[in-house]
C-alpha positions in Angstrom: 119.9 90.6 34.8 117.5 87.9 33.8 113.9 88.3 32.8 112.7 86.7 35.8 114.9 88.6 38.0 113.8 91.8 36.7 110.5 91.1 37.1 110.6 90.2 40.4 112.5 93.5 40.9 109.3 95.4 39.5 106.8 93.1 41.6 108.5 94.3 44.6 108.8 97.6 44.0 105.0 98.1 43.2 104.5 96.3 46.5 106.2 98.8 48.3 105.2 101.7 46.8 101.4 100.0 47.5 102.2 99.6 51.2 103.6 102.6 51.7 100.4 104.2 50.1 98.3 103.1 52.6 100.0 105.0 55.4 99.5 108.3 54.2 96.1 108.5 55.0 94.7 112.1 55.4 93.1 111.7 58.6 96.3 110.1 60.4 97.1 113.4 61.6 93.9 113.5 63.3 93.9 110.3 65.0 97.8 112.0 66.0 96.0 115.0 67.5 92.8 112.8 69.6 96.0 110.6 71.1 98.0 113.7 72.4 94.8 115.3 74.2 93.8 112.0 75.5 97.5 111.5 77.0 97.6 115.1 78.0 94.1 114.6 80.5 95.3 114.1 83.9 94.9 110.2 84.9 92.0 108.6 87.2 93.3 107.7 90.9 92.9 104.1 91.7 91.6 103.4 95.0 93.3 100.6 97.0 92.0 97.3 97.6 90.2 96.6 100.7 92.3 94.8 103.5 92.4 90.9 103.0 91.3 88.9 105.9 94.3 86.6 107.0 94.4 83.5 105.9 94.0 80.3 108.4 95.2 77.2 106.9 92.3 74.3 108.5 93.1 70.7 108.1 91.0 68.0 106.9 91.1 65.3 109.3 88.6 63.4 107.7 91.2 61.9 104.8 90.7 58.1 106.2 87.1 58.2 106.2 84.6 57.5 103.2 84.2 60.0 100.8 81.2 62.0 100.6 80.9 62.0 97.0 80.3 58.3 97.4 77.1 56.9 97.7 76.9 54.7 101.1 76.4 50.5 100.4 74.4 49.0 102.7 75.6 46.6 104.8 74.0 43.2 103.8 71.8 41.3 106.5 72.6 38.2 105.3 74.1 36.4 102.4 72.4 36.9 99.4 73.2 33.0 97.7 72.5 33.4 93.8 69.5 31.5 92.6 70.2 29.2 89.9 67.0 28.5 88.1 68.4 27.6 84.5 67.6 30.9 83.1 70.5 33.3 81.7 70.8 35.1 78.7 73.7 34.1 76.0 75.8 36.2 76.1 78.0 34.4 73.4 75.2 35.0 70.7 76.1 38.2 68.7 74.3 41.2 69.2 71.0 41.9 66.9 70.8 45.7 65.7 67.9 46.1 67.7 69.4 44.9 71.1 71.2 48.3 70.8 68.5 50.7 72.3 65.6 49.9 75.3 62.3 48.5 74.3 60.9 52.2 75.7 62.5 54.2 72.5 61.4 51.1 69.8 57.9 51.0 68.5 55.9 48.8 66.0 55.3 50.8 63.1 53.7 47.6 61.0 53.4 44.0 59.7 54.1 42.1 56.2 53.3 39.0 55.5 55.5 37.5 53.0 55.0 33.6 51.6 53.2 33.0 54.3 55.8 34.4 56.4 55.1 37.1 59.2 57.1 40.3 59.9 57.0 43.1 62.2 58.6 46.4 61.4 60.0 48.5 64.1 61.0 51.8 64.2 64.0 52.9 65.6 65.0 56.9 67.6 66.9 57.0 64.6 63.8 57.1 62.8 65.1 53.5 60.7 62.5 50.8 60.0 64.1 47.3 60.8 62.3 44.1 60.0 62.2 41.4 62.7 60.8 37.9 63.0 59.9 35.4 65.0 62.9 34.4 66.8 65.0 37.5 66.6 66.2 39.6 69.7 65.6 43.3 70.9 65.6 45.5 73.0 68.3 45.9 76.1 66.7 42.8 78.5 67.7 40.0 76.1 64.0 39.8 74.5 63.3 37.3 72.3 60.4 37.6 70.1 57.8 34.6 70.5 54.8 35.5 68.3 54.1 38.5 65.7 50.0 39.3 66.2 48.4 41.6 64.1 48.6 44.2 66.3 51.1 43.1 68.8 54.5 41.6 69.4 54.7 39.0 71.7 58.4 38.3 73.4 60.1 36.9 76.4 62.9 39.0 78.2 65.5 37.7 80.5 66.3 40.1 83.8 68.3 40.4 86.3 66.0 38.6 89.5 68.0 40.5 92.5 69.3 37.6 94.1 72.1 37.4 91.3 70.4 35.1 89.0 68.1 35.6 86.4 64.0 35.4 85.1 61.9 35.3 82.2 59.3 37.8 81.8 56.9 38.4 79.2 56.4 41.7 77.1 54.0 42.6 74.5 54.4 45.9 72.2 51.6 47.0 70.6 51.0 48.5 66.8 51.7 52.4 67.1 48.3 54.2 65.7 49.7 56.4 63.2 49.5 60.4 64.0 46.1 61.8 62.5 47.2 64.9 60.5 43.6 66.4 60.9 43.2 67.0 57.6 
């Protein structure tokens, strides 16, 4: 017999001897003697279920009609012809960081002016302060920012005019006062 098969011989037996060990606890014989008076108690009675009304099958003869988990479009009075008045967005031009969230949930946090060169910092719900210029686009309406005051950003937005076609409107955000700390 080899060394390593001896060994393994020895491992296993200490094993088992360990195992074994654990089931001769002293206080197994109790346990034995709760579990015989416990089955020896005479059982509860269950009491039987209440009849079950009978069942009547009802079909839904509503199956062609609209869905009532679907809102209800109104009919249109008259043709609604698109007005084409130049203005759309570009919707080739990639995608600025900021044009990620709604201009409600960005805020002006600050300015630099750099060479000459003016910058507004906004802060993002992320709590991330990105630097914008003159030029660049935020928010979810297509704004495009026209002036940096300041205290305010100037910018023009492009949205949807309800007819299928599409206006400019103008949007200023103001400089955030920081929080007093009272202190």
């Amino acid at each position: 017999m080899s060394l390593m098969t001896r060994r393994n011989t020895v491992m296993g037996t200490v094993l088992l001897v360990t195992l074994l060990a654990g089931c001769g606890d002293p206080q197994l014989g109790a346990l034995e003697g709760e579990l015989e008076s416990l089955r020896g108690r005479p059982s509860g009675k269950v009491q039987e279920l209440p009849p079950q009304p009978e069942y009547h099958p009802v079909t839904y003869d509503m199956a062609d009609a609209r869905s009532p988990f679907q809102s209800r479009l109104p009919e249109p009075e008259e043709e609604l012809t698109a007005v084409d008045n130049g203005v759309r967005p570009d919707l080739d031009r990639p995608r600025e960081p900021l044009e990620a969230w709604p201009m409600e949930q960005l805020s002006m946090v600050g300015t630099l002016d750099v060479d000459g060169a003016r910058s507004a910092l906004i802060l993002t719900p992320e709590q991330e302060v990105q630097r914008v210029r003159v030029g660049n686009h935020m928010g979810s309406n297509f704004g495009r920012i026209t002036r940096i005051g300041d205290t305010q950003i100037d910018m023009v937005e492009i949205v949807p005019n309800g007819q299928g076609g599409w206006i400019e409107r103008s949007r200023a955000m103001a400089l955030k006062e920081p929080v007093s700390t009272g202190g």
